[in-house]
C-alpha positions as a printed Julia matrix, in Angstrom:
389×3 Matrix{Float64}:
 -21.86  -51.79  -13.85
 -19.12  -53.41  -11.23
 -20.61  -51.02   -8.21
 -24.29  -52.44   -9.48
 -22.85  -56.12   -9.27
 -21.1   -55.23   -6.06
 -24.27  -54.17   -5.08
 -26.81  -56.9    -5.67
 -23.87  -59.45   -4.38
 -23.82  -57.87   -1.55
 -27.19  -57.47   -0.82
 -27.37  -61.36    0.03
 -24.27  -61.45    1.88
 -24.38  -58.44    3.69
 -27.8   -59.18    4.46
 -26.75  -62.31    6.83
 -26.2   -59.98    9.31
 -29.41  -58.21    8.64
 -31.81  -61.2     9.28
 -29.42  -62.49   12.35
 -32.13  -61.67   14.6
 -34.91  -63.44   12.51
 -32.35  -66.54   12.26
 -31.65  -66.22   15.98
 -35.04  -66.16   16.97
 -36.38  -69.12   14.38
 -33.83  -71.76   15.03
 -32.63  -70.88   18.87
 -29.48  -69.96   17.58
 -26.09  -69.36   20.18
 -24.38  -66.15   18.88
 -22.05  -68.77   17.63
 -24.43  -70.1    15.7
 -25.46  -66.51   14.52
 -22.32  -66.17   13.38
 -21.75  -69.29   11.22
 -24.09  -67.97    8.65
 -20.82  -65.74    7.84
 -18.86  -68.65    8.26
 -20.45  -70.52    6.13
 -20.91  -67.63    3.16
 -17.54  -66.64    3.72
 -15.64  -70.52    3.44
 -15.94  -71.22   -0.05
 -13.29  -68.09   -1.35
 -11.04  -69.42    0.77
 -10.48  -72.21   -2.06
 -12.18  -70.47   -4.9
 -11.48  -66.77   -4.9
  -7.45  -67.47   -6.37
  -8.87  -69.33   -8.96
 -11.39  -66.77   -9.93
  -9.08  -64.21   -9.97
  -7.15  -66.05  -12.46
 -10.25  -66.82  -14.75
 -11.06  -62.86  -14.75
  -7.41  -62.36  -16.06
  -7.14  -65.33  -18.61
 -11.07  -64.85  -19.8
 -12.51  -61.47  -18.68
 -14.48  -60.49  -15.98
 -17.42  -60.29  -18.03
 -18.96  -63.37  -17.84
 -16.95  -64.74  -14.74
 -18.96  -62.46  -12.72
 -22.41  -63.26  -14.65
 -22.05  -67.06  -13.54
 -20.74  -66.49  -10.41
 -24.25  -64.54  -10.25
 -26.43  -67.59  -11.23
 -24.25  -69.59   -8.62
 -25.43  -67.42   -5.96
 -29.3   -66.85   -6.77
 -29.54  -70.42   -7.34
 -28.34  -71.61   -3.57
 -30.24  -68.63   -1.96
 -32.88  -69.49   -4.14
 -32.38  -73.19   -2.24
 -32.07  -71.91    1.31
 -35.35  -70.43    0.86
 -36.87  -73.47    0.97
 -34.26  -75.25    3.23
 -35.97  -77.71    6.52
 -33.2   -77.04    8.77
 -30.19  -74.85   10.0
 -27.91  -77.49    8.94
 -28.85  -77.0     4.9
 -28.88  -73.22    5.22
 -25.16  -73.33    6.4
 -24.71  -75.28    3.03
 -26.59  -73.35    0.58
 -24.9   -70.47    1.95
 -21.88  -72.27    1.11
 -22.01  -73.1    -2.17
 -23.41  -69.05   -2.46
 -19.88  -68.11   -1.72
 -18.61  -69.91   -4.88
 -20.52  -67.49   -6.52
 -19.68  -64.66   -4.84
 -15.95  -64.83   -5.28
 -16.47  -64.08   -8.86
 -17.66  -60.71   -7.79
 -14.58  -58.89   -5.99
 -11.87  -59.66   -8.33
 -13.9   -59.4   -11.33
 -15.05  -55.91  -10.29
 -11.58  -55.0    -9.31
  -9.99  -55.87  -12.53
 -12.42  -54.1   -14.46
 -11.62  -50.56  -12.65
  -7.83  -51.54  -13.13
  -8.56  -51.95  -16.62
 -10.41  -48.65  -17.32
  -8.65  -46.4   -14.95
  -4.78  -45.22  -14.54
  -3.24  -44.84  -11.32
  -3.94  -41.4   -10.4
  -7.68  -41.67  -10.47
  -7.7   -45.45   -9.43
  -8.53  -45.02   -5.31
 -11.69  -42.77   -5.99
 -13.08  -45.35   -8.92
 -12.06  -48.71   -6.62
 -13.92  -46.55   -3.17
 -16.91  -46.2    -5.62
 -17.13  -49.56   -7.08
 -15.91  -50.93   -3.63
 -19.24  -48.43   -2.13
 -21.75  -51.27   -3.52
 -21.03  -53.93   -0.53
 -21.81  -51.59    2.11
 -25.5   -50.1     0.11
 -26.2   -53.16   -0.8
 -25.4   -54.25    3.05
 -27.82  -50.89    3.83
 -30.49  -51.78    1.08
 -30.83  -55.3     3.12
 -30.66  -54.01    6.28
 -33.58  -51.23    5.31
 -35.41  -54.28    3.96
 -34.85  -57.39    4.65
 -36.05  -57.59    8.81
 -39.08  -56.0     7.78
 -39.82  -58.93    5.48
 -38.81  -61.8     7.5
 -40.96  -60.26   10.35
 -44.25  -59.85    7.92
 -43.29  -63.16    5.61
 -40.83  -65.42    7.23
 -37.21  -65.56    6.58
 -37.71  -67.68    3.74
 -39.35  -65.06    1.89
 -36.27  -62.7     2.91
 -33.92  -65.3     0.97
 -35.93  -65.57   -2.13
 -35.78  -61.6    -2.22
 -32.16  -61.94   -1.7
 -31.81  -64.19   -4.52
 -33.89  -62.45   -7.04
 -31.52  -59.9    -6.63
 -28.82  -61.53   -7.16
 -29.92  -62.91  -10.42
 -31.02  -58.62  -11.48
 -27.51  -58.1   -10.79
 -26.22  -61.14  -12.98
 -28.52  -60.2   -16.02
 -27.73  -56.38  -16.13
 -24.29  -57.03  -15.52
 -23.81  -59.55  -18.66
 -26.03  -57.7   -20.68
 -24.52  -53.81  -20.29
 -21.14  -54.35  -19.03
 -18.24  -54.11  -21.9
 -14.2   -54.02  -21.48
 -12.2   -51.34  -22.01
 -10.81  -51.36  -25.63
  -8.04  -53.55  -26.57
  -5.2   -51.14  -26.05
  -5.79  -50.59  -22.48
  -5.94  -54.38  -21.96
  -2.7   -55.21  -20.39
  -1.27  -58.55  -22.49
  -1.9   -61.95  -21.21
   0.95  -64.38  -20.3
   0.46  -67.98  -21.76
  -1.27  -70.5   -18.92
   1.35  -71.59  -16.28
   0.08  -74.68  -15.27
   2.06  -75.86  -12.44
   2.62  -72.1   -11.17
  -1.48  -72.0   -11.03
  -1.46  -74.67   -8.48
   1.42  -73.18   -6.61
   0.26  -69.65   -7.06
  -1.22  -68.59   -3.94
   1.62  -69.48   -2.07
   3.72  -67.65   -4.49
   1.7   -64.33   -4.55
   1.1   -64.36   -0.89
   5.02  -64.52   -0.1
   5.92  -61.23   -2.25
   7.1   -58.72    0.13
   4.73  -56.0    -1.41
   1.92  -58.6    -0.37
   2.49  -58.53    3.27
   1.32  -55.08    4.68
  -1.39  -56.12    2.47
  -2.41  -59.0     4.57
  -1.7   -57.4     8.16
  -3.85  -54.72    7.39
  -6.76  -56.32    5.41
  -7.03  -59.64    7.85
  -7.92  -57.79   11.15
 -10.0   -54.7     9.47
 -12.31  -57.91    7.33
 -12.62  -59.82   10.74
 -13.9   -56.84   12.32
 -16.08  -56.04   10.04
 -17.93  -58.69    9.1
 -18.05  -59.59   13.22
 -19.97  -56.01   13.59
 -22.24  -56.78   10.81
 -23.48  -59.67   12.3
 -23.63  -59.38   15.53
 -24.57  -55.14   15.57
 -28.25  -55.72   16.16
 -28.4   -58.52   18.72
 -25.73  -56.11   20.03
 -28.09  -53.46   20.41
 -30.54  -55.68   21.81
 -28.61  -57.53   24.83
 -26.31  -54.19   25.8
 -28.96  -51.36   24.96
 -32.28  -53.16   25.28
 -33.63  -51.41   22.1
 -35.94  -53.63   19.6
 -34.79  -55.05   16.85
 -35.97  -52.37   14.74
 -33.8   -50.18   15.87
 -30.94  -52.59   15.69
 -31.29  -52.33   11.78
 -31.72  -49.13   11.95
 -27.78  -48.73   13.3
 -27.05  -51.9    10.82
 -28.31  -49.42    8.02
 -26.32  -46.53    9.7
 -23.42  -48.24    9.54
 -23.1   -49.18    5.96
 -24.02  -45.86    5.27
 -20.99  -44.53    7.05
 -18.91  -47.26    5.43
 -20.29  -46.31    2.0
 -19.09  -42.26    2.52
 -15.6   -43.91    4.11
 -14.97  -45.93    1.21
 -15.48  -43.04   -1.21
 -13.94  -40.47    1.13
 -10.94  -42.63    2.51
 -10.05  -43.5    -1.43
 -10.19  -39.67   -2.32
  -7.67  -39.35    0.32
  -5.59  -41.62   -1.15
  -5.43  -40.49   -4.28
  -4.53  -37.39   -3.07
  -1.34  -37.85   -0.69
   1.9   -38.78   -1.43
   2.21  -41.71    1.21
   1.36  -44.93    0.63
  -2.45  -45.8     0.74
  -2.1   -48.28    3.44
  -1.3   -45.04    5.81
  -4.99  -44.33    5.62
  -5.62  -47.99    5.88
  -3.73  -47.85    8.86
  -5.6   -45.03   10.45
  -8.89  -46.67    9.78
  -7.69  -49.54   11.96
  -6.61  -47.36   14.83
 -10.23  -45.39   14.81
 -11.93  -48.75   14.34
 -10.57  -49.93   17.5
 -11.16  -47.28   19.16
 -15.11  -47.14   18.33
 -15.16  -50.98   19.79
 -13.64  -50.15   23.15
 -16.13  -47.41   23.43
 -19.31  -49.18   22.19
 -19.43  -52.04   25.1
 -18.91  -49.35   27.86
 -21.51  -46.9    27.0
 -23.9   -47.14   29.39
 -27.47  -48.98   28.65
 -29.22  -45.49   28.57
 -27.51  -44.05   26.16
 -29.26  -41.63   23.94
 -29.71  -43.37   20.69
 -28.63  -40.35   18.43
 -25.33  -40.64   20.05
 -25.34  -44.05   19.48
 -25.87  -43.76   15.87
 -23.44  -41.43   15.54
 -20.75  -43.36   16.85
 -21.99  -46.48   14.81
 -21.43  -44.03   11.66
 -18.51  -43.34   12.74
 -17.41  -47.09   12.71
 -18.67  -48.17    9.93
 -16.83  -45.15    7.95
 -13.56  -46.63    9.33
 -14.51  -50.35    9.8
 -15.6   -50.52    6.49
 -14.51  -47.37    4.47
 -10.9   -48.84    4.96
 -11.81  -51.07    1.78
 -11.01  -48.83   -0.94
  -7.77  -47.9    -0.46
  -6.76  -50.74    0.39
  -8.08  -52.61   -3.23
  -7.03  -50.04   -4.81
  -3.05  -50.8    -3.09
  -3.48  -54.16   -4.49
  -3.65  -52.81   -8.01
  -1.18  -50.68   -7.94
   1.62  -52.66   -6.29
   1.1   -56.32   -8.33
   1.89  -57.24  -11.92
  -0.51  -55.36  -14.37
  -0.92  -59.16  -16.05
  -1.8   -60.37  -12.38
  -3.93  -57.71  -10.63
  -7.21  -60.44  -10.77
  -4.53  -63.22   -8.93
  -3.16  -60.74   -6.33
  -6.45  -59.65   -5.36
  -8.06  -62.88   -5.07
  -5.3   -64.01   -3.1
  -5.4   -61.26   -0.68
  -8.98  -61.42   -0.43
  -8.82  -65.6    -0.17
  -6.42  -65.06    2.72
  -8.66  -62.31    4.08
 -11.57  -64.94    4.06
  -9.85  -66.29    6.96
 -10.95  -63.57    9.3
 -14.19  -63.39    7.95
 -14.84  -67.09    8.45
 -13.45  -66.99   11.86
 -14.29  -63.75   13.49
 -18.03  -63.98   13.07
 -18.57  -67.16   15.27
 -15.54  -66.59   17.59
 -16.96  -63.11   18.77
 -19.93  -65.06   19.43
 -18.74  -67.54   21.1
 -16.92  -65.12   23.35
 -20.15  -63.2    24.43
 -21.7   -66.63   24.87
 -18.9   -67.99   27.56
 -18.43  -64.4    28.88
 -22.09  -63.34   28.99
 -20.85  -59.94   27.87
 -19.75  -57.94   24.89
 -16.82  -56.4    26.47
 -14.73  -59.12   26.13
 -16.13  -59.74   22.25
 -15.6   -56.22   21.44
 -11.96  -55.4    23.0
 -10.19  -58.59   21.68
 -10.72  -57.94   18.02
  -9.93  -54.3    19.0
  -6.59  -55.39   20.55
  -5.39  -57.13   17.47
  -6.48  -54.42   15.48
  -4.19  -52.47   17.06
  -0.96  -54.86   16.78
  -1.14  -55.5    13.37
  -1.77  -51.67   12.87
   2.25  -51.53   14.42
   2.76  -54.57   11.73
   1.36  -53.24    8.45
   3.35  -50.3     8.4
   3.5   -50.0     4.46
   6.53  -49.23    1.82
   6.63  -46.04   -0.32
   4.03  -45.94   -2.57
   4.53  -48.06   -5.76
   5.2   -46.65   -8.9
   2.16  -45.28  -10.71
   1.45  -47.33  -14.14
């Protein structure tokens, strides 16, 4: 039930970079501009996703996650029908409130239901819904802003949103009482101080050098991949989803895969974190100097190939976040980490873009983000492995 909610989630926000070249096209965007429609998506858990976190631990992730649902289908259900650029930016928005519910919600629910041991391959699967649900758009969603308009391609997004809300609320259940980890009384004044607080823990920072760089590079290839393909390749559109679609597949089998692994060794799952953020960089100094004529199989094999590290990487690293914070705080710790990693994702988006705008190339936007990949790799060198629960 917490992969389908990933899912349908992500299907709208994931999507964004799946109608970038409808957007681009219908409102004369810059590739700034492309890439505020991340921005904008991606603002709102900076300020919301702590807080959500702590409703999933005082009150369930249950019904946390169904409203955040409603939340979301009804502002994509209002940027359907928005006049300009300007209200899409805010319906998107206030469809980011919504969407915070979903990642600690989900995450405390595989806490909840799974020990330790077996933790990385259930967080890789339920953590496997963002990138299909990225693939399901990308398979769908150009095809229907082509034929209908990208207004139509909202309203699909937010009907699927709300299928995701109703079978979530109606099927999901929580583990019985006795795996429920006991609740601490409300802390008032250390809920308004508490993202400061979990963000300083010394567990919490290989956490954040490792998940800030890998989320700013990911959600920068997702929406920019298929005008990408366009400018540097000269292939259509079409076949720009086609490698969008390719490479949430590939980050679908890395999240699995790369959370298998995990499980499995004795070091610390940020070493395989830390590996995916040496191979991602690697794929983005490639990609820009491949020559225009490059075959496309090869290029879709090295787009898998990113998107198992680029977005495979996600797994592992949730699933570090459980095991090294407080059993009563896993829902705080990971929206916390994932607030802070909104950062990057609000940033990186419109930043790349506005470097291929001033430099009229995608070298420069592809080897930067690959450059600080690469230094925080040297930064989030992680601790031993925390004690299994």
């Amino acid at each position: 039930m917490v992969t389908s909610a990933q899912l349908t989630a992500s299907f709208a926000t994931q999507g964004l970079g799946a109608l970038s070249g409808a957007m681009h096209d219908a409102f004369a965007l810059s590739g700034a501009g492309v890439g505020l429609m991340v921005t904008a998506v991606g603002l709102a858990p900076v300020f919301s996703l702590f807080a959500m976190g702590h409703l999933v631990d005082r009150h369930g992730e249950r019904w946390v996650v169904a409203a955040g649902s409603l939340v979301m289908t009804a502002s994509l259900a209002a940027t359907s029908m928005a006049p300009g650029y300007a209200v899409v930016l805010a319906c998107l928005f206030v469809a980011g409130i919504g969407y915070s519910t979903v990642q600690p919600g989900g995450s405390k629910s595989v806490s909840s239901w799974f020990p330790s041991g077996r933790r990385g391959v259930a967080m890789g699967v339920r953590q496997a819904g963002l990138p299909i649900g990225g693939a399901a758009a990308a398979a769908v969603l150009p095809a229907v802003a082509h034929t209908l308009g990208w207004q139509a391609a909202f309203a699909v997004t937010a009907t699927v949103a709300l299928a995701g809300g109703v079978v979530f609320a109606l099927a999901y259940r929580p583990p019985p009482d006795g795996r429920q980890a006991p609740q601490p009384p409300p802390d008032r004044a250390r809920l308004l101080t508490g993202p400061v607080r979990t963000l300083r823990q010394p567990w919490m920072r290989p956490i954040l050098w490792s998940g800030m760089p890998l989320v700013g590079t990911q959600f920068a290839v997702t929406a920019h991949l298929m005008l990408f393909a366009r400018d540097h390749f000269h292939r259509p559109l079409a076949e720009g989803a086609v490698l969008l679609t390719l490479l949430q597949i590939g980050g679908v089998t890395g999240r699995v895969a790369l959370a298998y692994v995990s499980d499995r060794t004795r070091r610390s799952r940020l070493s395989i974190v830390r590996i995916g953020m040496v191979c991602s960089a690697l794929l983005l100094v490639l990609l820009p100097v491949l020559p225009a004529r490059t075959p496309f199989g090869l290029l879709a094999a090295a787009t898998v190939v990113l998107g198992f590290f680029a977005i495979g990487w996600y797994g592992p690293w949730v699933a570090h976040i459980a095991d090294a914070a407080p059993t009563h705080g896993i829902g705080r710790a990971t929206g916390g980490a994932m607030a802070a990693n909104q950062i990057a994702v609000i940033a990186a988006p419109p930043l790349l873009g506005l470097l291929r705008d001033s430099s009229g190339s995608y070298l420069i936007a592809w080897w930067i983000p690959a450059a600080i990949t690469l230094a925080c790799a040297v930064k989030a060198a992680p601790p031993g492995r925390p004690r299994p629960r």
